[in-house]
N, C-alpha and C positions, 0 to 999 in steps of 0.2 A: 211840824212846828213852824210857827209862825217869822219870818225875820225879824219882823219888829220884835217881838217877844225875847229873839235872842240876842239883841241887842241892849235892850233893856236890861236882861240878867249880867249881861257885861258890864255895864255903869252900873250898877250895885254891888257887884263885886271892886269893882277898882274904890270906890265909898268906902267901905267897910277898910278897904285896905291905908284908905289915906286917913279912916279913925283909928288905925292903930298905929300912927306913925310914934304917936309919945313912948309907945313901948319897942321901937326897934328904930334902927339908926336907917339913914337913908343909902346906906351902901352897900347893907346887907339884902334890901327889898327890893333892889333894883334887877339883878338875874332873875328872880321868880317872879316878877310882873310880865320881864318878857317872853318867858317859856308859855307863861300862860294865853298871852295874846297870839304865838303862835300855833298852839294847838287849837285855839279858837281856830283859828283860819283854817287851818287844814281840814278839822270836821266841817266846816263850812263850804269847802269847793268839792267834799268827798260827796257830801248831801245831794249839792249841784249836780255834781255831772253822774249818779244816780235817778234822778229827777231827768235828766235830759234820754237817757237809755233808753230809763221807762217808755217816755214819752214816743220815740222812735220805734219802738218793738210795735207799741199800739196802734202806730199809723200804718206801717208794713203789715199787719194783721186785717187794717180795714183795706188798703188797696189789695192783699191777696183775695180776699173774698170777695170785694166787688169788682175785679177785673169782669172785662169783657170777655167770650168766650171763643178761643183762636181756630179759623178752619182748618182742618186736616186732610190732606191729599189720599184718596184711594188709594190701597196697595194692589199695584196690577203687577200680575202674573209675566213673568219672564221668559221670552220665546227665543229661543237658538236658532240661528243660519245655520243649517249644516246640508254637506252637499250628500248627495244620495247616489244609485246605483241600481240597476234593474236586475234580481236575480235571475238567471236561466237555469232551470237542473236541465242534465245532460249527460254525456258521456265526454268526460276532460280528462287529456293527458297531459301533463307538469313535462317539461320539457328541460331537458339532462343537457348540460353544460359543456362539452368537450373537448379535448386538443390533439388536434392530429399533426401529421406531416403527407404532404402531397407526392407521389410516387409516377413513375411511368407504368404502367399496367402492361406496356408491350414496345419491346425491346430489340435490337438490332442489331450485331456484329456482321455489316457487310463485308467480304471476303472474295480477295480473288477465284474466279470459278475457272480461269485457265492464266498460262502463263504466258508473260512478252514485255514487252515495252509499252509505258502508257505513252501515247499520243497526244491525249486530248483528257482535259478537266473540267468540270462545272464550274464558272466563277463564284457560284452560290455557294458552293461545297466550303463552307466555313463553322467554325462552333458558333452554336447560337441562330444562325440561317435555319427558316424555316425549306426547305423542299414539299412540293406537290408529288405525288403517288404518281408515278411511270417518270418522274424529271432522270436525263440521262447523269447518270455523275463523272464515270472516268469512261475511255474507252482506249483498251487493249489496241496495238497493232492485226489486223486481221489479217495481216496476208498470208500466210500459212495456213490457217483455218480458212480461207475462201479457195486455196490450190487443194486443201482435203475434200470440201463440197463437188470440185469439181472433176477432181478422184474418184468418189464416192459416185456419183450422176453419172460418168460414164463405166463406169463398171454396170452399176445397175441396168443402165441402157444394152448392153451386150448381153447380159445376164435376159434379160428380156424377148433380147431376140434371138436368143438360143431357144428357150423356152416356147417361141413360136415355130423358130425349126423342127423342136423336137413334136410339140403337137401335131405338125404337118407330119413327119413320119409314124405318129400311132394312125392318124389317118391313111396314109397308104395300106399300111398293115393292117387294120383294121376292113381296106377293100380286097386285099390279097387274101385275109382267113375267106371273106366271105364268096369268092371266086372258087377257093379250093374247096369249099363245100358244096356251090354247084357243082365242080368237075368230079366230086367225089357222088353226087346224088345222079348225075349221069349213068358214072360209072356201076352204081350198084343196080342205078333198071337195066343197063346193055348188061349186065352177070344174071338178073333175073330173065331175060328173054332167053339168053343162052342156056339157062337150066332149064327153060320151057322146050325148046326145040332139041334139047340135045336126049329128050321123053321121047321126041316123035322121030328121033333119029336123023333130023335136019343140019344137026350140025355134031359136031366129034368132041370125044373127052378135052382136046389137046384145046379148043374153043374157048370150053369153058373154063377147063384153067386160066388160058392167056386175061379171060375177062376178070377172073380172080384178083389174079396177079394187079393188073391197075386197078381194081379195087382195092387194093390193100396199098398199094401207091399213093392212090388219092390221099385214103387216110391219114399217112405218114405226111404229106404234104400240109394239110391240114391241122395237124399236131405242129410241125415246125412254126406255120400260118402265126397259129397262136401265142407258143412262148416267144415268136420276135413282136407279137403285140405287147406279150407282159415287160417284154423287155425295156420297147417304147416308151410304154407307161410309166412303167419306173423312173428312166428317162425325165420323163415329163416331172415326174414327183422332186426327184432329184433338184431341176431345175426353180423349182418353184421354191423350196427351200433354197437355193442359193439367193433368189432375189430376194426370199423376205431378209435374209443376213444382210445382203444388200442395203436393202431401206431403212435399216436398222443403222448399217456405217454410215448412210447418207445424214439422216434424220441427227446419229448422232454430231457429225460432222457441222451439220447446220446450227444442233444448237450451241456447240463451241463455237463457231461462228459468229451466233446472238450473244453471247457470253461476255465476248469482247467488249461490249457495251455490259457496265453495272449502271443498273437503275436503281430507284427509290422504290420500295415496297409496298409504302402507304404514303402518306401524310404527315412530315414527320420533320422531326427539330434534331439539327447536327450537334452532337455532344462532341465527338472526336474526329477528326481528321489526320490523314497521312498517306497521300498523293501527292504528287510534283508529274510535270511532263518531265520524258525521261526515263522513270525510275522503273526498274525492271522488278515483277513481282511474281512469284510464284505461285501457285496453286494455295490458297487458305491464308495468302496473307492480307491482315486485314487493313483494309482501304477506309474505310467510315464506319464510325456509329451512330448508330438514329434512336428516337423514342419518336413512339405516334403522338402526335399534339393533340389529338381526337380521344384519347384511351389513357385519361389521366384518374387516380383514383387517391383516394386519402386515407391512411392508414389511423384507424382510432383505437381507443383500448377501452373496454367496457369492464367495471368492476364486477366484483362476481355478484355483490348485490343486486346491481343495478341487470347484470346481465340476468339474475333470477327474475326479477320483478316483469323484467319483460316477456321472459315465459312464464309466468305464472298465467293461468285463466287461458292458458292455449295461446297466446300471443308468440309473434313470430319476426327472430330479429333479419331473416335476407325476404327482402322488399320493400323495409322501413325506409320512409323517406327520412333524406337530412338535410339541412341547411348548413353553406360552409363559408364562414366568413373571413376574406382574408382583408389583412389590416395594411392598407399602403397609401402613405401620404396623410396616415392618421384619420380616413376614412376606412370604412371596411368595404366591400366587395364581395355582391353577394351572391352566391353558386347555388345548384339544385341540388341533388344528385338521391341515389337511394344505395342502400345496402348490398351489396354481390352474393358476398361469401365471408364466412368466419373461420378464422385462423384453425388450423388443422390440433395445433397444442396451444395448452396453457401459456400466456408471456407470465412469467414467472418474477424475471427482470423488470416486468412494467407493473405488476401485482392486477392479471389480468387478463382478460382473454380479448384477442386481437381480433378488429373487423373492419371488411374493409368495402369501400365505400365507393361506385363510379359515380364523376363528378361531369354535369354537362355544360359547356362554356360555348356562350353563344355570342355571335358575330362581336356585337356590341361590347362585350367585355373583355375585361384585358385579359393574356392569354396568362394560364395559370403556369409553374415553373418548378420541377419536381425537388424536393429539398424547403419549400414553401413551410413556413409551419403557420398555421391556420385552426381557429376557432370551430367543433363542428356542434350545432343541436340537432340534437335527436329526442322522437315524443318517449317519453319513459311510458308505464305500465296504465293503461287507459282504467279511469275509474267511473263505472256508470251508476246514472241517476246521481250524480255530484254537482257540488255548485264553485266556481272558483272565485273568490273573493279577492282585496284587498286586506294586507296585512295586517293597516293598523284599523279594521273593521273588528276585528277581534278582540275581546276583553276576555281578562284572564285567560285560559284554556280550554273552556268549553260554552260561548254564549256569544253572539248579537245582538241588536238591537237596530229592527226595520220599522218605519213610521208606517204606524196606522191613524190614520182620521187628525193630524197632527201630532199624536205623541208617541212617545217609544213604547215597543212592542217587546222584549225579550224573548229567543229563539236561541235553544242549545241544539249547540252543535258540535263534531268532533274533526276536527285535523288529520287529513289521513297523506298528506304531501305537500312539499314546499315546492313554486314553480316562479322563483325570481321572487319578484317583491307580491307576490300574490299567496292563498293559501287555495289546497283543495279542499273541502270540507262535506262533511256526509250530517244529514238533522235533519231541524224540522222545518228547513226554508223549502218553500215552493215558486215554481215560477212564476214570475210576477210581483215578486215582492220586492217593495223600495227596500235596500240597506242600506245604513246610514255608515258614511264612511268617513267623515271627519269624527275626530277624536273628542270626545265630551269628558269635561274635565269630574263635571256632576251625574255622571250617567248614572239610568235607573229606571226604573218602570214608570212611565206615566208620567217624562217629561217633557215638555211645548218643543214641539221643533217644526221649522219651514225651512224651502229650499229657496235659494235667493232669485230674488225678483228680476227681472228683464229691467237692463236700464231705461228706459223707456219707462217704469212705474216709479213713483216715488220710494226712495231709501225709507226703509222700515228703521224706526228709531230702538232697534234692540241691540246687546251687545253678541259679540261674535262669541263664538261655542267656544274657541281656548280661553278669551278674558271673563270666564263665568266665574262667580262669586259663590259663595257659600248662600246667600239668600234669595239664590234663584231656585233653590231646590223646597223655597219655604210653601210658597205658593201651590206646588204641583203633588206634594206628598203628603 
């Protein structure tokens, strides 16, 4: 509708109204003149701002369809940094965690070996002083035991030279038998000629009796000859036993002698002392104790688990090497050593069977100290053709993921040992295969990953594998 039009029908209405004035008063026509000019208006700016909408919807209708047509950015594929790792299969042992305490393996209660008065002390001889192997420590008065050496020496010496006496007289005796065996072999050819001629009547019965007679003389003489040979001899036997007792008080005399002097046995660190000059000691009282510093060993406790595992498949726990870490100064301190011997019973008390360990400490390291408690590893139960990972390279409980050609590979595999923050694991890795050891937050088959660039190449504008999004995984699946 036209405005003029409605304007027009307004002045013909107000007309009509002012030719009915004769029939109504002008007081009564005054409120309905003006209701009516307002709702004029109001249908009138209702029209309006109708008219204007329209108009608006229709121009936003032609700019949406004649817009110009906006470029759009390519959706490129999203590639992960992640760091990687070269598989080895092999034969890996997980390595057992353990706590021992450090021991002396060998042991000393030195002991007076004779009795008297000490004289003389080692200044070393203190607790905690290490001694060298032969160091003298106390030495006993000797002068009694050097008046028995020289006791003993000359006894033996007499004894000696009896013994050559007596030699000499088997040798006489010995020329005496054989003297009276020639006077006896005379004797019987002068009784043989006498029987010959006493045939031819040369000589008389009375003859050859006499020649008898000291033939049987001889004899007798010869007899005697002998038993003062055996007699000799005995003698001599006699003698020779006296000197070996002899050599025997001698030798013992000497070494109470050497006795006087206590030495050091080995190499060895003084736990106890109790000597002074002065102090009179008897036979087995004890003077010092020692531990060899050389012959230190670490007492560990294997659980019965751990200790099967290690025999299982023939494995063998005395030879196993171990590593023993002692912690001082908040650094550790690190020892060789391998397995000796296992405890003879059960430690029942430790829930565990006992082994024990020699420990080798070389120049350069500080000396170890029995009572020490100390850290030991030992390799647990070797598993072959296995690969040893990183922990958090595993997802879920049976699977990897190694980059081939840049994307992930999926490879199950199974856990058959924990070794620190590493896993052992038995599948289908082979050696040579990259595993991907950063944690992917989108992991999955057939997702973009590289390993990071050498600085020296320009920074790759990707984001790192933990700040991955959900829409990185849109691209590759």
């Amino acid at each position: 509708m036209d405005k003029n039009v409605m304007l027009k029908s307004i002045e013909d209405d107000a007309d009509r109204k002012r030719s009915d004035v004769a029939f109504h008063t002008p007081d009564a026509d005054r409120p309905r003149t003006r209701r009516a000019i307002l709702v004029g208006k109001l249908l009138l700016q209702t029209l309006l701002a109708g008219v204007i909408l329209y108009a608006s919807y229709e121009g936003m209708q032609r700019l949406i369809l004649t817009k110009a047509d906006v470029p759009t950015r390519q959706v490129r594929e999203v590639v992960y940094t992640v760091t990687t790792a070269p598989v080895e299969i092999r034969d890996h042992a997980p390595t057992l965690n353990l706590y021992g305490e450090i021991r002396a393996a060998r042991t000393a209660d030195l002991r007076a070996l004779v009795a008297g008065e000490i004289i003389r002390v080692n200044p070393d001889l203190e607790a905690g002083a290490t001694l060298d192997a032969g160091a003298e420590l106390v030495e006993i008065d000797p002068f009694q035991y050097r008046g028995a050496v020289t006791e003993a020496r000359a006894n033996l010496t007499e004894a000696r030279a009896g013994l050559v006496e007596a030699r000499g007289r088997v040798a006489t005796e010995e020329g005496n038998v054989e003297r009276a065996r020639e006077q006896l072999a005379f004797a019987e050819r002068d009784l043989d000629r006498a029987s010959q001629l006493r045939e031819s009547g040369a000589v008389t019965e009375r003859t050859v009796d006499e020649r008898s007679l000291i033939v049987s003389q001889r004899k007798q003489a010869v007899d005697q000859r002998r038993n003062a040979l055996a007699v000799e001899r005995a003698r001599v036997d006699q003698q020779e036993a006296a000197i070996e007792r002899l050599e025997w008080r001698l030798a013992q005399a000497e070494k109470n002698l050497s006795d006087t002097v206590l030495k050091a046995p080995f190499d060895a660190v003084v736990r106890e002392e109790n000597a002074a000059v002065g102090r009179l000691v008897n036979v087995n009282d004890v003077i010092a104790a020692l531990y060899d510093r050389n012959a230190l060993e670490v007492r560990l406790t294997l659980s019965d688990n751990q200790y099967g595992r290690i025999l299982a498949g023939g494995g063998k726990v005395i030879g196993r090497p171990v590593e023993v870490l002692w912690y001082i100064g908040g650094e550790p301190v690190r020892y060789e050593g391998e397995i000796v011997r296992v405890g003879a019973d059960v430690a029942l008390a430790r829930g565990g069977i006992d082994a024990f360990a020699s420990v080798r400490v070389t120049p350069d390291q500080p000396a170890l100290r029995p009572g020490a408690f100390v850290e030991v590893r030992v390799a647990d139960r070797t598993y072959e053709n296995s690969a040893r990972i990183p922990e958090a390279a595993l997802y879920g409980t049976d699977h990897v993921y190694v980059m081939v050609d840049g994307r992930t590979v999926r490879r199950d595999v199974r856990p058959v040992a924990f070794d620190g923050t590493h896993l052992i694991v038995e599948g289908d890795l082979a050696s040579g295969d990259t595993l991907i050891v950063t944690r992917l937050d989108e992991a999955g088959e057939g997702v973009r990953v590289a390993e990071p660039k050498a600085p020296s190449e320009p920074e790759a504008q990707t984001p790192a594998a933990p700040a991955a999004s959900g829409d990185a995984s849109q691209g590759t699946r």
